[in-house]
C-alpha positions as CSV (number, residue, x, y, z in Angstrom):
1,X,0.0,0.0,0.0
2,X,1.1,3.5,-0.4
3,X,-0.5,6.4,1.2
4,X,-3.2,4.2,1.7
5,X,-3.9,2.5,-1.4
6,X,-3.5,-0.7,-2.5
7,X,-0.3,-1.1,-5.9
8,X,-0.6,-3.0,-8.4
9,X,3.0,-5.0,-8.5
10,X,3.8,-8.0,-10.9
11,X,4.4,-11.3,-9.2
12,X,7.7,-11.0,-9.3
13,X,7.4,-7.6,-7.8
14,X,5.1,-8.5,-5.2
15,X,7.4,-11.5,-4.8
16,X,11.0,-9.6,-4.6
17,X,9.4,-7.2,-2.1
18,X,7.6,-9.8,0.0
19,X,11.4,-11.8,0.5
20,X,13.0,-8.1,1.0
21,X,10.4,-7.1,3.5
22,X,10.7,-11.1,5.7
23,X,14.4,-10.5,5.3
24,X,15.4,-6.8,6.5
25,X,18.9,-5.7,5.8
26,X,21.0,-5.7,2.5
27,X,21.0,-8.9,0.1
28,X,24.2,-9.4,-2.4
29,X,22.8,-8.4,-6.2
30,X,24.1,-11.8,-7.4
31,X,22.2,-13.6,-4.5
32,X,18.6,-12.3,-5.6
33,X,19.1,-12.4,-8.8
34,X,20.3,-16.1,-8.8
35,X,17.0,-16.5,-6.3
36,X,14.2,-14.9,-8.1
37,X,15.6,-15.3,-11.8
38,X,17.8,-18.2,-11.9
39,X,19.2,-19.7,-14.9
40,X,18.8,-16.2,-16.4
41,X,21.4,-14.4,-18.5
42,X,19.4,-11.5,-17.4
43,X,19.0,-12.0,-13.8
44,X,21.2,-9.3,-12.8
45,X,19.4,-6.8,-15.3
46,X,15.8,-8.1,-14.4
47,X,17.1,-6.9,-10.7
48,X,18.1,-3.5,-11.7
49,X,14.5,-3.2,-13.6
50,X,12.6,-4.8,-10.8
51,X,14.5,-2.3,-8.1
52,X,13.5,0.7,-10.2
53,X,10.2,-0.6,-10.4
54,X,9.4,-0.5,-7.0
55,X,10.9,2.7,-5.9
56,X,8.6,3.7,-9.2
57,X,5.4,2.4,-7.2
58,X,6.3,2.4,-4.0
59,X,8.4,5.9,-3.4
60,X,11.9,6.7,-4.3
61,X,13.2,5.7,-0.6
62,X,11.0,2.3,-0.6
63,X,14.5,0.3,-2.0
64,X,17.5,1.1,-1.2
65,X,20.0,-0.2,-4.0
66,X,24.0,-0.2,-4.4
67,X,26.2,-1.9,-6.9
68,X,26.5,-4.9,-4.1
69,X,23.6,-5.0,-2.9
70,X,19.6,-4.2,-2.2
71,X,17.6,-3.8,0.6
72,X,14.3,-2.3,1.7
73,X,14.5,1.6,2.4
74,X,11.8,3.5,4.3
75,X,8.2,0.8,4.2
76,X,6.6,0.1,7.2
77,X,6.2,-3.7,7.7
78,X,2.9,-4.5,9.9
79,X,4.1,-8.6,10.0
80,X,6.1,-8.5,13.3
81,X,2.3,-7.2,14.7
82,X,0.7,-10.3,15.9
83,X,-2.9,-8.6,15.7
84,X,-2.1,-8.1,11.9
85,X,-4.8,-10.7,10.5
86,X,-4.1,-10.8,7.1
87,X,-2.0,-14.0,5.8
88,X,1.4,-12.2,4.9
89,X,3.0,-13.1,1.7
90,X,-0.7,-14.3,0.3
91,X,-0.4,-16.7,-2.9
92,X,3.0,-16.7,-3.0
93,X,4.3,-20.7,-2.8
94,X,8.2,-20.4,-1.9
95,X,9.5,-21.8,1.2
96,X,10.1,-18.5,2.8
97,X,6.6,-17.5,2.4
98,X,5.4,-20.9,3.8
99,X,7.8,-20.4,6.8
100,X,6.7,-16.7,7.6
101,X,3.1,-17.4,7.5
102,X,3.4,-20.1,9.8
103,X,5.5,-17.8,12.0
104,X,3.4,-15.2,11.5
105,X,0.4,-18.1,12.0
106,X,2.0,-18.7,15.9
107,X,2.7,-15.3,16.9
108,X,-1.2,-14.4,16.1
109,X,-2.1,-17.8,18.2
110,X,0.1,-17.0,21.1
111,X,-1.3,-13.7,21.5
112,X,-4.6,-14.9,21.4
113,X,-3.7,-17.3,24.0
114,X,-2.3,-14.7,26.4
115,X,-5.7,-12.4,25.6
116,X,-7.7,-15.4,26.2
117,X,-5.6,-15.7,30.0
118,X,-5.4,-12.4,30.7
119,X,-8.9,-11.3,30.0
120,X,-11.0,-9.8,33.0
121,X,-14.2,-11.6,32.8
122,X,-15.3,-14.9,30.9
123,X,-17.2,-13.6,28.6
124,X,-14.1,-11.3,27.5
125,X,-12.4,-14.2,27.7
126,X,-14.6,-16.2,25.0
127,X,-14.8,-13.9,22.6
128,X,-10.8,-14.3,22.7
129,X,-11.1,-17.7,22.9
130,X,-13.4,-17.8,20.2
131,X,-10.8,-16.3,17.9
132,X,-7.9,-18.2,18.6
133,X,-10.8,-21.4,17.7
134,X,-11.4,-19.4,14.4
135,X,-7.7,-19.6,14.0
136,X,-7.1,-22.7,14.9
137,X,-10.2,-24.8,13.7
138,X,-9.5,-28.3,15.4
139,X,-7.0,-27.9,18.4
140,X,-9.0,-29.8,20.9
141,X,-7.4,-27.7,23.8
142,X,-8.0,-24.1,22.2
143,X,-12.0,-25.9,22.0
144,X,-11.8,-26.7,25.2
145,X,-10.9,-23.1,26.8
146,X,-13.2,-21.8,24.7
147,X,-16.3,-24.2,25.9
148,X,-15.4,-23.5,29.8
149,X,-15.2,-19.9,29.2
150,X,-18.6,-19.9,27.3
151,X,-19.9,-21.6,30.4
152,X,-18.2,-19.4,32.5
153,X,-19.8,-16.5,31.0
154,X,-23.3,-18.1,31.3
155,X,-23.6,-19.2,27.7
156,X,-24.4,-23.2,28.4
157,X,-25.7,-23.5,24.8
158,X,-23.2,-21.5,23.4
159,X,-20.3,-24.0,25.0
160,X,-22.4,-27.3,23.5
161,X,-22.8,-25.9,19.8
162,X,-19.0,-25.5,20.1
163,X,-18.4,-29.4,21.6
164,X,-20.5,-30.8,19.0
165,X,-19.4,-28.4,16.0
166,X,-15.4,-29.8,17.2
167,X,-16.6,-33.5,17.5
168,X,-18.2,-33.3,13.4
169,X,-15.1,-31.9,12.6
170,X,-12.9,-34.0,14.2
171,X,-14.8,-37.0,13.2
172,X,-14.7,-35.6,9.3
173,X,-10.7,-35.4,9.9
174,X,-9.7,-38.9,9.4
175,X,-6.1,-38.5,11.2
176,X,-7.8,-37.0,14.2
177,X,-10.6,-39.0,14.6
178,X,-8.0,-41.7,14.8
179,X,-6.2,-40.3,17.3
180,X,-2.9,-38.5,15.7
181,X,-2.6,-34.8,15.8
182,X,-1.6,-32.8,13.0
C-alpha cells in the first residue's frame, strides 16, 4: 500500500518485495538475482529493472540499492504485529513464504492465548477464545478453553454448539478421529 492505497506490483514484484520485507537488511545483487531469476542471462538486469520498479510504485526511498547489494528503504512492515490478520505473503508458494506465515500463524495464536488468559471476565475471555478457535479450527485444547469460558460466561448452549461443531469436525478429519494430531 502507499499512502493508503493498494499497488498494483507483478508477481515478481510482489514477490521480490515480500522476501525483502521477511528478510530486512541488504542482500548481495548476485544472490537475488540467482534466487528470483535463476538460470537467467538476465538476472542481474531483471534486478536492476525490478528495483526501479518499486521505488517507481512504492516511493523513491522504498529500496534502497547499491552496486553490491539491495535492501528495503523506508516501508513500514505491519508482520512482526501479531494482531495483523491478514495472511502475509498471500499466494505466494516459496519456502520462505510458507515459513513466515506459519510464523506469523503462531505469533497471532500466542497472543490470542495470552488475551484469552489475561482477559477480566469470561465472557471477555470467549470472545478471545473464540478467535484463537477461528484460527485454529481443530486444536482440541483451544475448543476446550473456549467451551469453559462460554460456560463461565453463562452461555451453556453456546459452549455445547461448540463441543458438538469440534466432535463433526474431528470426526470428518480422518487423522484425528484416529487419534494423531496434526
Amino acid at each position: 500500500m502507499r499512502d493508503g492505497r493498494p499497488v498494483p506490483l507483478s508477481a515478481i514484484h510482489r514477490r521480490l518485495l515480500a522476501f525483502l520485507a521477511l528478510h530486512p537488511g541488504p542482500h548481495a545483487r548476485d544472490t537475488l538475482a540467482a534466487r528470483f531469476w535463476p538460470d537467467t542471462a538476465t538476472a542481474r538486469a531483471n534486478l536492476r529493472t525490478a528495483v526501479w520498479t518499486l521505488r517507481q510504485a512504492l516511493g523513491p526511498d522504498a529500496v534502497h540499492a547499491t552496486r553490491e547489494s539491495v535492501a528495503l528503504g523506508s516501508v513500514v512492515r505491519d508482520l512482526d504485529d501479531p494482531d495483523h490478520e491478514g495472511e502475509p505473503c498471500a499466494g505466494l508458494d516459496d519456502d520462505w513464504a510458507d515459513a513466515a506465515r506459519a510464523e506469523h500463524r503462531s505469533r497471532r495464536l500466542a497472543r490470542l492465548d495470552a488475551l484469552v488468559a489475561g482477559a477480566d471476565d469470561p465472557a471477555t475471555a470467549a470472545t478471545w477464545a473464540a478467535s484463537r478457535c477461528a484460527l485454529a479450527p481443530l486444536d482440541e485444547p483451544a475448543h476446550r478453553v473456549l467451551i469453559e469460558k462460554l460456560a463461565a460466561a453463562g452461555d451453556p448452549a453456546g459452549a455445547l454448539v461448540v463441543g458438538r461443531d469440534l466432535a463433526g469436525a474431528t470426526a470428518r478429519t480422518p487423522d484425528l478421529a484416529a487419534g494423531s494430531s496434526a
